[in-house]
KEKE-3310 file (N, C-alpha, C; in steps of 0.2 Angstrom, whole numbers, plus 5000, padded with zeros to 4 digits):
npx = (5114:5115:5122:5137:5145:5157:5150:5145:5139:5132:5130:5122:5128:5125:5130:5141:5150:5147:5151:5146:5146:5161:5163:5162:5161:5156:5148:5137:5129:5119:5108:5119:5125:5129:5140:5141:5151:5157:5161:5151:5146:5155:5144:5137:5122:5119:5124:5116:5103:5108:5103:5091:5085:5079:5088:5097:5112:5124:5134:5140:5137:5120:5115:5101:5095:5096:5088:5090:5095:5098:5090:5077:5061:5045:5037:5043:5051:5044:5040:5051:5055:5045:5051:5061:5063:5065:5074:5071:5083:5076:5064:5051:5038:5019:5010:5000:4992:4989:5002:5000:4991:5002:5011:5003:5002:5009:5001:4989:4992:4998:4985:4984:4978:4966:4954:4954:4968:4978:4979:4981:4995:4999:5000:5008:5022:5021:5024:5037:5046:5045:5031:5021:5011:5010:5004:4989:4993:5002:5015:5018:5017:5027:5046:5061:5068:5056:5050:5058:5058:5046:5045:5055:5046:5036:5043:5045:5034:5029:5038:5050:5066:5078:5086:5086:5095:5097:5106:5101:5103:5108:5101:5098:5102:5115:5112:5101:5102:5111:5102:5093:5101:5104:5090:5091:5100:5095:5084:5089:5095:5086:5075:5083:5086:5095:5104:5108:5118:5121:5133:5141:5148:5159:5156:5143:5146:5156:5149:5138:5139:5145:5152:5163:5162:5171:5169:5177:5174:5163:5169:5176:5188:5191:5187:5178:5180:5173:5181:5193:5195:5199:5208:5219:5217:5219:5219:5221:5207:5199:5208:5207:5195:5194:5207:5211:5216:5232:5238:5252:5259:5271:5281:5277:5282:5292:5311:5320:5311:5299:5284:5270:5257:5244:5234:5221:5214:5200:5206:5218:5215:5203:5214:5226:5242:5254:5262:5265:5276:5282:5288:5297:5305:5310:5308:5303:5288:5275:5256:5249:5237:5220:5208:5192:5180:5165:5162:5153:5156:5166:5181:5188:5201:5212:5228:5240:5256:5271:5288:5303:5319:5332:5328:5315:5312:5312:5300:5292:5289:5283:5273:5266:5268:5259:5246:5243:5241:5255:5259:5272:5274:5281:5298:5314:5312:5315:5330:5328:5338:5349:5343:5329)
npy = (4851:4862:4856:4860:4852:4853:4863:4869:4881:4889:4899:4901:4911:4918:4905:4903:4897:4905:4908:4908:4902:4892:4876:4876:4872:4869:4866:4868:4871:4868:4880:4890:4906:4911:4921:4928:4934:4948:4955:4966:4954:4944:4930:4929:4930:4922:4909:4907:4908:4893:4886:4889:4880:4890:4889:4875:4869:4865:4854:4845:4843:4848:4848:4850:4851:4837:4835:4833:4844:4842:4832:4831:4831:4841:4841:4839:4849:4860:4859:4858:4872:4877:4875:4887:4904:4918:4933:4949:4963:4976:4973:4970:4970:4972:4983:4987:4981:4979:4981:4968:4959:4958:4952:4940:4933:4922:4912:4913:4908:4893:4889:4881:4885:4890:4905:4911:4905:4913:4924:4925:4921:4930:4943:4937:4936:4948:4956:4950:4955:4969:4976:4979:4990:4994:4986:4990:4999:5005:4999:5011:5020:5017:5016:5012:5004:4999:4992:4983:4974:4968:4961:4953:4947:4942:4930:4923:4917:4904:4897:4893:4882:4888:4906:4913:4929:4941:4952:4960:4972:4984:4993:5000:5016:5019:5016:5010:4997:4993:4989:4980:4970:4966:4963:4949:4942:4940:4931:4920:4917:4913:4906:4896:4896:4894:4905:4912:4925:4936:4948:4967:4969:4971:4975:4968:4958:4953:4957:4948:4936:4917:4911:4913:4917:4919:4927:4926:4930:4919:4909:4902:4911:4910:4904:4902:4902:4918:4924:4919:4923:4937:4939:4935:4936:4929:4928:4942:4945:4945:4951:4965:4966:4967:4973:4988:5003:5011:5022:5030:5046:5050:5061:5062:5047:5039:5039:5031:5017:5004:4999:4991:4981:4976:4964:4956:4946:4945:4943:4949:4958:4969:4971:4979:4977:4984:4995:4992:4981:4987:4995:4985:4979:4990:4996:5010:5016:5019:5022:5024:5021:5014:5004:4994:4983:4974:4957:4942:4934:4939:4952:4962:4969:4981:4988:4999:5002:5010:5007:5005:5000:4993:4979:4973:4964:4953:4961:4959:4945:4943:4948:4942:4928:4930:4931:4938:4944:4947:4959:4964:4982:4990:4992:4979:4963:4960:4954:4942:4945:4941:4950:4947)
npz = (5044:5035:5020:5009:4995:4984:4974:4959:4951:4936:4923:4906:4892:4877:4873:4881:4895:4910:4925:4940:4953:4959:4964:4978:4994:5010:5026:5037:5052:5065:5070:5072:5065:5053:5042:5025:5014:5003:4990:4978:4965:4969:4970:4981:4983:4974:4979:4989:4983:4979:4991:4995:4986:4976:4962:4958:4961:4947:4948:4959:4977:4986:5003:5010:5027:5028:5014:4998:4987:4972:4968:4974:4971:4967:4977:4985:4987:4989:5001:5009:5008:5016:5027:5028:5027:5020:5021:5015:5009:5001:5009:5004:5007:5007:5000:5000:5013:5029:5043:5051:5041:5032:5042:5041:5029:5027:5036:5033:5018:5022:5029:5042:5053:5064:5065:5078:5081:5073:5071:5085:5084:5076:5084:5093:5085:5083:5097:5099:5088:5093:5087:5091:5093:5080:5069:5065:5056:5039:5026:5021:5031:5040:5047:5040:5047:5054:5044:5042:5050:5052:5038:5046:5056:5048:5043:5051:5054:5051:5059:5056:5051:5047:5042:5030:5026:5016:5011:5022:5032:5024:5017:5030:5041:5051:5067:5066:5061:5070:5076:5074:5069:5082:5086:5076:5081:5094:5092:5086:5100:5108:5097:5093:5079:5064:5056:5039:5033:5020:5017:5012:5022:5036:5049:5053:5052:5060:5072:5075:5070:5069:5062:5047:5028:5015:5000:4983:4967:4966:4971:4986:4995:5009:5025:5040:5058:5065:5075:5072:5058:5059:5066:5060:5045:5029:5017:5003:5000:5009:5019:5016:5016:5030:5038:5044:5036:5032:5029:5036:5043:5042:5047:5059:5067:5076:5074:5063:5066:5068:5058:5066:5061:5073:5082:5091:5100:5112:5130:5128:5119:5126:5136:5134:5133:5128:5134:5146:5143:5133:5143:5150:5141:5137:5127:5115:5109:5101:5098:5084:5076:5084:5088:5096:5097:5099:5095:5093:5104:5111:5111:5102:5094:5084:5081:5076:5078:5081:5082:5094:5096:5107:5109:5102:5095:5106:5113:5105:5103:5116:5115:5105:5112:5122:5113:5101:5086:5073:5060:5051:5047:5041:5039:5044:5049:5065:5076:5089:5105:5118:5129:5132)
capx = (5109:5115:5131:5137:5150:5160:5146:5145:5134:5134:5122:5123:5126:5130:5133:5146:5146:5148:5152:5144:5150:5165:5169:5158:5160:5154:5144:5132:5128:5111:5108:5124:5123:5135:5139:5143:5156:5161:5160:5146:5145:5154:5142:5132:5115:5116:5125:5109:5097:5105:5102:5085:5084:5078:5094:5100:5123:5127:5139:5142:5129:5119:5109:5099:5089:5094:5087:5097:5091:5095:5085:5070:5052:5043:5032:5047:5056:5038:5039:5058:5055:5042:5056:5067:5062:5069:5073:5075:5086:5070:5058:5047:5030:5013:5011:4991:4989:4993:5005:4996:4991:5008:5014:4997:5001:5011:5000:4982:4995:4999:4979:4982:4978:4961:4956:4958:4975:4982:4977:4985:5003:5001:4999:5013:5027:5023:5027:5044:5049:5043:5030:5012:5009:5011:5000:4985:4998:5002:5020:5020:5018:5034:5051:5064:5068:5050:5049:5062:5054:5039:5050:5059:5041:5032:5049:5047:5027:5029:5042:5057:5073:5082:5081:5092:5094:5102:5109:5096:5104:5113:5098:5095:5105:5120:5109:5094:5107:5113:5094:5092:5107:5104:5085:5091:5104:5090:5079:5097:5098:5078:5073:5089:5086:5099:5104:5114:5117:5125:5132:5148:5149:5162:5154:5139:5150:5160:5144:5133:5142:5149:5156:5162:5165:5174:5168:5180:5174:5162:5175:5177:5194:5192:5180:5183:5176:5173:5186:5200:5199:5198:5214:5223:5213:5227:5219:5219:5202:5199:5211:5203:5186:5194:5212:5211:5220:5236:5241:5252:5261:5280:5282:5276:5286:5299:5316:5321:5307:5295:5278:5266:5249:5244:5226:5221:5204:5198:5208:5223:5211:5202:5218:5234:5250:5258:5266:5272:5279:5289:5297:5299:5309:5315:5307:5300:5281:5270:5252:5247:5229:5219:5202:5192:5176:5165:5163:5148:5157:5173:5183:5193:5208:5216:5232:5246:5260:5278:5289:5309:5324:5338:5324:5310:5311:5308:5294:5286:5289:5280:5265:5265:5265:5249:5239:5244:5246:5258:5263:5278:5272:5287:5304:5314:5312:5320:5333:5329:5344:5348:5339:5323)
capy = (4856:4865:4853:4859:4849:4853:4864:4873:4886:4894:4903:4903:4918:4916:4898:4900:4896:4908:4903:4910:4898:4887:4872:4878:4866:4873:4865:4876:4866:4871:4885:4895:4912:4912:4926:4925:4939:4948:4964:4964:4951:4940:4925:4928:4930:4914:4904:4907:4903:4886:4883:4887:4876:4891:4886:4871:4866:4861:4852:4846:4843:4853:4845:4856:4848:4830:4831:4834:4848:4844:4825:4834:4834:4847:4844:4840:4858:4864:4855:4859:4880:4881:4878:4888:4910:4924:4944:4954:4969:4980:4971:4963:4969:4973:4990:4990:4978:4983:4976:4963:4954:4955:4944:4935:4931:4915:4910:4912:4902:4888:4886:4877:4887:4895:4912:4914:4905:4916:4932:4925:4920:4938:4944:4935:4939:4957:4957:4946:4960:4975:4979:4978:4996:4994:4980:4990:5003:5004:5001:5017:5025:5014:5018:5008:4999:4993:4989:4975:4971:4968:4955:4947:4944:4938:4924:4919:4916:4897:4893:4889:4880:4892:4910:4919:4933:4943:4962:4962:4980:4988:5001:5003:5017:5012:5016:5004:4990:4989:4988:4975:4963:4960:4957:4942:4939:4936:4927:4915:4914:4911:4900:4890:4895:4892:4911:4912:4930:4937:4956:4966:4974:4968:4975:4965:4948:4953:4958:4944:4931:4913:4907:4920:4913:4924:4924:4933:4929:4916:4903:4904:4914:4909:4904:4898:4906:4923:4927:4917:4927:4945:4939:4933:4937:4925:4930:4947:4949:4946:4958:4970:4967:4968:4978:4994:5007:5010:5027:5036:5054:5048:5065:5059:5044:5038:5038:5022:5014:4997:5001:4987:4980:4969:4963:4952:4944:4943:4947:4953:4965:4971:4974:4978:4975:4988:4999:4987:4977:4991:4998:4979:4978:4996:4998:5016:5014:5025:5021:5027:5019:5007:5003:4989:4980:4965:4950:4940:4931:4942:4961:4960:4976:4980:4994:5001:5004:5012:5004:5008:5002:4985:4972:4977:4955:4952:4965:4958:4938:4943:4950:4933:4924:4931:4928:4943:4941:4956:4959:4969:4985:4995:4989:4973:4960:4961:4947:4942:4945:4939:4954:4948)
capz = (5043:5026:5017:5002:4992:4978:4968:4953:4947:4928:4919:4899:4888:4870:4872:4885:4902:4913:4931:4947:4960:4957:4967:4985:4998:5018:5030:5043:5058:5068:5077:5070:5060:5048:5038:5020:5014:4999:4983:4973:4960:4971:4970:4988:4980:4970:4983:4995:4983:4981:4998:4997:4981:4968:4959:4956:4956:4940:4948:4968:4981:4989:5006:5016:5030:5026:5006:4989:4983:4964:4968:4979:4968:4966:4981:4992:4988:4994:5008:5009:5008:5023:5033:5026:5027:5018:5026:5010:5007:5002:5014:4997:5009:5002:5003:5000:5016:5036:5046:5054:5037:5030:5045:5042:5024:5023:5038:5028:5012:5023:5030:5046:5058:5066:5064:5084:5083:5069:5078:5090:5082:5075:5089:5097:5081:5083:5100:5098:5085:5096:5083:5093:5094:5072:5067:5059:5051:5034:5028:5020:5039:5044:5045:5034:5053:5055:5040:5043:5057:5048:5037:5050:5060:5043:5041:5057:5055:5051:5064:5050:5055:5044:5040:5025:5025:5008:5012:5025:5035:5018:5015:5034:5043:5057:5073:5063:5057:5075:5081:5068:5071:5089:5084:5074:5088:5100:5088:5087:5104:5109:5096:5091:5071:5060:5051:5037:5031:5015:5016:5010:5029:5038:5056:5051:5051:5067:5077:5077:5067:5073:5056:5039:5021:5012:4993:4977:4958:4964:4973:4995:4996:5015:5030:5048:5065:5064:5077:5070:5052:5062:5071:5056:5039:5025:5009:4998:4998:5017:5023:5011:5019:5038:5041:5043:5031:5035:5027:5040:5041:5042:5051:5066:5068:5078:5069:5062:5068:5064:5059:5065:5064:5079:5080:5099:5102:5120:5135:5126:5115:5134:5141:5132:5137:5124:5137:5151:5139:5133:5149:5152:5135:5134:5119:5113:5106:5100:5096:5078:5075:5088:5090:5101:5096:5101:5094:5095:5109:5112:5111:5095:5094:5080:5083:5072:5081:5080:5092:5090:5101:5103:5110:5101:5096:5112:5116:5099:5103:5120:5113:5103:5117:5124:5109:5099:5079:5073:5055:5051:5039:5038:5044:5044:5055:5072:5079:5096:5109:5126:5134:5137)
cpx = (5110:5123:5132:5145:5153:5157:5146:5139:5138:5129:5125:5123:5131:5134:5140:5145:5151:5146:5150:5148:5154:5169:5168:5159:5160:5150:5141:5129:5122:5113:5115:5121:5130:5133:5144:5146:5157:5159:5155:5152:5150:5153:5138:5125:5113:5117:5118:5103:5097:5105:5095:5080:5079:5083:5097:5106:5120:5132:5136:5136:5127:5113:5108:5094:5089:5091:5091:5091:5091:5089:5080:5067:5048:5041:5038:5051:5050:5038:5045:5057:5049:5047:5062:5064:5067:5069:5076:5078:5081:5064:5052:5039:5026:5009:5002:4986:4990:4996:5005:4994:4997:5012:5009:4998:5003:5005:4995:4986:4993:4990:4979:4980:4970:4961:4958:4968:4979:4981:4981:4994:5004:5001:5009:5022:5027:5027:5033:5047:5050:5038:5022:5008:5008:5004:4994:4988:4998:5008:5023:5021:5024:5039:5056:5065:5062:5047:5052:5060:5049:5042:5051:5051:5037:5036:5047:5041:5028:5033:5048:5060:5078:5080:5088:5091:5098:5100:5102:5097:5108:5107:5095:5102:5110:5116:5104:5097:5108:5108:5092:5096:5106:5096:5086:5096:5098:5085:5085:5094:5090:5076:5077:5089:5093:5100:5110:5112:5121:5125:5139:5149:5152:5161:5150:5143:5152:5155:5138:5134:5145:5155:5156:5166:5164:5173:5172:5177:5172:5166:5176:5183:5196:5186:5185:5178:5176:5179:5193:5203:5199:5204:5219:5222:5220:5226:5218:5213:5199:5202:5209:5200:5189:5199:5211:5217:5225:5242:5243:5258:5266:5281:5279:5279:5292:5304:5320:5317:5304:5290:5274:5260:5248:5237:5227:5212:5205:5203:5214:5221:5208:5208:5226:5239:5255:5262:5269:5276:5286:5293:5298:5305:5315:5315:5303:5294:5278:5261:5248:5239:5228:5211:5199:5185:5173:5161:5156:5150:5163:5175:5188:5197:5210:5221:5236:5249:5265:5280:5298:5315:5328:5333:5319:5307:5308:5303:5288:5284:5283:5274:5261:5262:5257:5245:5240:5244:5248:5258:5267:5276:5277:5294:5304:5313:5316:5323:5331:5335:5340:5345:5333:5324)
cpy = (4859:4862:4854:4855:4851:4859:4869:4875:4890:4894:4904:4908:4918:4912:4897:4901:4901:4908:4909:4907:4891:4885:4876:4871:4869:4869:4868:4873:4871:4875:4890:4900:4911:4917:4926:4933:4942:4956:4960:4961:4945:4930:4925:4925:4924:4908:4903:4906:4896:4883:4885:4885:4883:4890:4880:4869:4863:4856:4851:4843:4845:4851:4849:4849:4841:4830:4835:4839:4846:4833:4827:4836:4840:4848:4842:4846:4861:4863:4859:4867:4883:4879:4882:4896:4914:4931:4944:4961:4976:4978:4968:4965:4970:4975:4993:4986:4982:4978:4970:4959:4953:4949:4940:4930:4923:4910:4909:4908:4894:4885:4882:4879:4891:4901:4915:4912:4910:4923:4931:4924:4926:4942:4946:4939:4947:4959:4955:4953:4967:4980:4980:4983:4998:4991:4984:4996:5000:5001:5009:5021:5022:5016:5012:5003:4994:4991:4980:4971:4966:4962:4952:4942:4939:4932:4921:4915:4909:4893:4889:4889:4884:4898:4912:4924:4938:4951:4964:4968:4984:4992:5003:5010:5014:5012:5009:4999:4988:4986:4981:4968:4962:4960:4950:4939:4935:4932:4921:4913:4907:4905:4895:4890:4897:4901:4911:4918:4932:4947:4957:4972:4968:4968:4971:4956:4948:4954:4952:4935:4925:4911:4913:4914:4918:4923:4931:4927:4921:4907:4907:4905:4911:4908:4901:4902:4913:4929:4924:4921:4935:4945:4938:4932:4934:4926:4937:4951:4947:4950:4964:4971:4969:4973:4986:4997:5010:5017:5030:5042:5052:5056:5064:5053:5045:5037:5030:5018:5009:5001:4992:4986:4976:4969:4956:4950:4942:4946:4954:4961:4968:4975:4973:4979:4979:4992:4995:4982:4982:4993:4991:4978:4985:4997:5005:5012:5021:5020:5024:5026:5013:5008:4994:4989:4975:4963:4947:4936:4934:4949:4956:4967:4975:4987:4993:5004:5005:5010:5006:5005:4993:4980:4974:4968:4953:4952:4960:4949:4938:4943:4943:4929:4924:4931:4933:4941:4949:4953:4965:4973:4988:4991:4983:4973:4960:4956:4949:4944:4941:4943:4953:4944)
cpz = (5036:5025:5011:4998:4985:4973:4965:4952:4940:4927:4911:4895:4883:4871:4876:4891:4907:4921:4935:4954:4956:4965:4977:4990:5005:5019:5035:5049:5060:5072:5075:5067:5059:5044:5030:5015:5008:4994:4980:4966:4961:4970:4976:4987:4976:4975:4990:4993:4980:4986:4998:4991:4976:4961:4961:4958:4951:4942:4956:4969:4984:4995:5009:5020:5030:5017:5002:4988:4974:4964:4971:4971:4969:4973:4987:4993:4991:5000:5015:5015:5013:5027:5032:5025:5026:5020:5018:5010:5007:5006:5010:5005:5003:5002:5003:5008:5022:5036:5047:5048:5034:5035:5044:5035:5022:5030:5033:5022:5016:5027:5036:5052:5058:5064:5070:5085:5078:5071:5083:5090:5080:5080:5094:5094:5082:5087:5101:5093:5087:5089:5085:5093:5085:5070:5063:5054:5044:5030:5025:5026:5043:5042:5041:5042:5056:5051:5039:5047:5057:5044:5039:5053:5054:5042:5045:5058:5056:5053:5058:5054:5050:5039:5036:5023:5020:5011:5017:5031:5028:5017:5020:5037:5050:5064:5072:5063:5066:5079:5079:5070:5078:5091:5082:5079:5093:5099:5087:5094:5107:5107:5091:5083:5069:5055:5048:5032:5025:5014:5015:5018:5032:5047:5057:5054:5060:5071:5078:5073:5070:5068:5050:5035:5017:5004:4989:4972:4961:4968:4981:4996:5003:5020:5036:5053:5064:5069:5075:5065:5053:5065:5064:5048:5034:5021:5008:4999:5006:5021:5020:5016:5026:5040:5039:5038:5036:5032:5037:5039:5045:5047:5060:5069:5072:5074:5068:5064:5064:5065:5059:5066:5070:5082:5087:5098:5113:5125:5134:5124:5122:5137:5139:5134:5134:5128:5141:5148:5137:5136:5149:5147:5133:5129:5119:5107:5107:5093:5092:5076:5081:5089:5092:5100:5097:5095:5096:5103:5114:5111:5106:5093:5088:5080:5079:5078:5078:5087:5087:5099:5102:5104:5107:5098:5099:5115:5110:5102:5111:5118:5108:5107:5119:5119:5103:5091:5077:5064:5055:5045:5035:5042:5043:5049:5060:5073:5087:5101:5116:5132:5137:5142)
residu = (UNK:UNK:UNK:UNK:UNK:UNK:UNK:UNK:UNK:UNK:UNK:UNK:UNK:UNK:UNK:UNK:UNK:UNK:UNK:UNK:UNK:UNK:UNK:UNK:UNK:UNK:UNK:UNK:UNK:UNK:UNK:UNK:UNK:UNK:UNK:UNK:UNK:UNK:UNK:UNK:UNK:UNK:UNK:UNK:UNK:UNK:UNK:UNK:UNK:UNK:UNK:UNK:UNK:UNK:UNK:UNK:UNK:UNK:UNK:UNK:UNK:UNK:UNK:UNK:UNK:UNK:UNK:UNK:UNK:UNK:UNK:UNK:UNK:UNK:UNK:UNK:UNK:UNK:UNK:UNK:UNK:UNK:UNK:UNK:UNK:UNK:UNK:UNK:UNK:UNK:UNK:UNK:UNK:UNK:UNK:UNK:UNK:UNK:UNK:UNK:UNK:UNK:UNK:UNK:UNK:UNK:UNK:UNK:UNK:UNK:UNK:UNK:UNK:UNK:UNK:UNK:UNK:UNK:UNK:UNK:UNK:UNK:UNK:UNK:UNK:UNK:UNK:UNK:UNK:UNK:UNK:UNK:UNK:UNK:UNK:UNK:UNK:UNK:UNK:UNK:UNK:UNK:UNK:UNK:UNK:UNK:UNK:UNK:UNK:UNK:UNK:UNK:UNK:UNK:UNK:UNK:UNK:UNK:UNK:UNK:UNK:UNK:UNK:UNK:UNK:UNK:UNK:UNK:UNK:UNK:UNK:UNK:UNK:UNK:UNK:UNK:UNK:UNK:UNK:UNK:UNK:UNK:UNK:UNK:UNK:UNK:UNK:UNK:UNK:UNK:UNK:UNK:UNK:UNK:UNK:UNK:UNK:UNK:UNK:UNK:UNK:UNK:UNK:UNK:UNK:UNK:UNK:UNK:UNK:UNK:UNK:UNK:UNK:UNK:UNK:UNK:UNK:UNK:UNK:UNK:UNK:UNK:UNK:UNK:UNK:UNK:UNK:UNK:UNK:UNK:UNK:UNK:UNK:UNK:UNK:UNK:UNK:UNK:UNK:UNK:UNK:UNK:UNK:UNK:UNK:UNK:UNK:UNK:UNK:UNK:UNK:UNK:UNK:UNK:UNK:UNK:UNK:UNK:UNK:UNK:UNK:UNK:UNK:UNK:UNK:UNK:UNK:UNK:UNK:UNK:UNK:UNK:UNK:UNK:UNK:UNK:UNK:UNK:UNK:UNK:UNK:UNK:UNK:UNK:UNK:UNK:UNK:UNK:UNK:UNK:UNK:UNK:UNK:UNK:UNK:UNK:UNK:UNK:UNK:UNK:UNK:UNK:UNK:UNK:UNK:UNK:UNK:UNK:UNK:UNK:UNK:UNK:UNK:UNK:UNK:UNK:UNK:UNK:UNK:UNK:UNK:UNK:UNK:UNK:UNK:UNK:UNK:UNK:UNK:UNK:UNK:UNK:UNK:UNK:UNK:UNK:UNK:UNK:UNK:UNK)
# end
C-alpha cells in the first residue's frame, strides 16, 4: 500500500541543506491506521506529504499504490492523488458555499457523475458523517466538530484508498476528538480505507491506532504495534510521549521500599494481580499512581507502585510471567530466593 525505503528530504537555506527526514523506511499495509508521532518540527508534516507526492525524497523510495512517486508524470500523480484524501487540522472548507457543496466540490472537479447521482452520494456522505440535518448550513453556523465532519465527508467523496489525515482533532475539544476518532474508526472498519494520521497526542495513537512511528529531529526513533510500544516504549522520546510522570511525595511511602512502573495490555491490564500476588509473596504494596485505558483492540494499565519485603523478586518475576513489563524507578534490583 504506502513503502518507503531509505528516504531523504532537505530543504535548502543559504546553500545548505537542511534535513527534514533522514533515512525513513515504514511500510503501511491496507486497511490499517497508522499513527505517526512526535514535537513539532519533528518531520510529520513533510513525511505525509511525501506520501501523497507534493514532495518529492531526495534520497530513498517512495511507493504508494504500486507507483514511484519521484518516476510518476504529472498526469500519473493526478491520477495517484484521486485516491489519496486529506482531513485538515483547520478544515480548509469554503466558507461562502453550504455544506452540501463543499462535499460536492471535488465531486463537480472530477465531472463523472450525474446531477441526480451526486445529490445522491451527497446525500449519502452526510449521512455516513451524521451530518444530514447540515447540508444547506453555512460553516460559519457549525461547530469546530461538524466542521470536521464536513472534511471527513468531502475526503471520502471520491471513494479514496487512502485518507491522511495531518493534526486532524489538535483544535477540536476532548469530548469532539473522541467523537471524531471513532468516526474514522468506523469509516476504517466499513470501508477498509487505509488511514494514516500524524499528531503529537499520545491518546489519539492509543485509541484508534494499529501501528505508531515515532518521529525525533526528522528520523523514526521507533515504530511497531501500537500495543507493543504502550507496553514497552525503548527510546527517549517515546517514553516521553507515553509514561506518565513520576514525581512522588516520599512522605507517603513505604520505608525502604522499590518504586516501580508496570504497564500490562489486555487481561493482565483488566484484572490485576497486584494484591494476590502480594499476600502470596508476603510482600507490602502500595499503589501510588494507576490508570486503565483501551486500545484500539485491547485495555492497556500503567501503575506506580511501592512494594517493600524479602520476596518482592518473586512477587516482580511473577508479574513477568503473566505478561507484565516493570521497570525499577527507585531502589535496586531484587535477588530472587527460594520462597516463591
Amino acid at each position: 500500500m504506502i513503502n518507503i525505503e531509505n528516504a531523504d528530504k532537505y530543504f535548502n537555506a543559504k546553500n545548505n541543506k537542511i534535513f527534514a527526514l533522514k533515512n525513513i523506511s515504514l511500510q503501511i499495509d491496507a486497511s490499517k491506521i497508522v499513527g505517526i508521532i512526535g514535537y513539532s518540527g519533528a518531520g510529520k508534516s513533510t513525511l505525509l506529504r511525501l506520501m501523497n507526492g507534493l514532495e518529492k525524497a531526495d534520497a530513498g523510495q517512495v511507493e504508494v499504490l504500486g507507483q514511484s512517486i519521484q518516476h510518476a508524470s504529472e498526469n500519473e500523480l493526478k491520477a495517484l492523488r484521486k485516491q489519496i484524501s486529506m482531513i485538515f487540522q483547520h478544515f480548509n472548507l469554503l466558507k461562502t458555499i453550504t455544506v452540501f457543496d463543499n462535499i460536492a466540490f471535488p465531486l463537480r472537479l472530477d465531472g463523472s457523475l450525474s446531477k441526480k447521482q451526486l445529490q445522491q452520494r451527497v446525500e449519502d456522505l452526510a449521512h455516513q458523517v451524521g451530518l444530514s440535518e447540515h447540508l444547506h448550513k453555512y460553516p460559519k453556523q457549525l461547530s469546530g466538530g461538524q466542521k470536521q465532519r464536513v472534511g471527513i465527508a468531502r475526503a471520502l467523496a471520491n471513494s479514496p484508498k487512502i485518507l491522511l489525515c495531518d493534526e486532524a482533532t489538535s483544535a477540536l475539544d476532548p469530548i469532539t476528538t473522541h467523537e471524531i476518532l471513532n468516526l474514522l474508526l468506523q469509516i476504517n472498519r466499513d470501508l477498509g480505507i487505509t488511514i494514516v494520521l500524524i499528531t503529537h497526542e499520545i491518546d489519539v495513537i492509543r485509541r484508534i491506532c494499529d501501528d505508531v512511528v515515532v518521529l525525533e529531529k526528522g528520523q523514526i526513533a521507533e515504530q511497531g504495534p501500537v500495543d507493543q510500544v504502550l507496553l514497552h516504549p525503548v527510546h527517549d522520546i517515546s517514553r516521553s510521549l507515553i509514561l506518565e510522570n513520576t514525581d512522588i511525595d516520599e512522605a507517603i511511602l513505604l520505608p525502604n521500599s522499590q518504586i516501580l512502573r508496570v504497564t500490562a495490555i489486555g487481561e493482565l491490564a483488566q484484572r490485576p494481580v497486584y494484591e494476590t500476588l502480594a499476600l502470596k509473596h508476603q510482600v507490602n504494596y502500595q499503589i501510588l499512581h494507576s490508570k486503565v485505558e483501551r486500545t484500539k483492540t485491547s485495555l492497556y494499565s500503567q501503575s506506580i507502585l511501592s512494594i517493600q519485603g524479602l520476596n518482592t523478586a518473586n512477587y516482580l518475576q511473577q508479574l513477568e510471567q503473566l505478561g507484565a513489563h516493570i521497570e525499577i524507578i527507585q531502589g535496586a534490583a531484587p535477588r530472587i530466593t527460594e520462597a516463591a
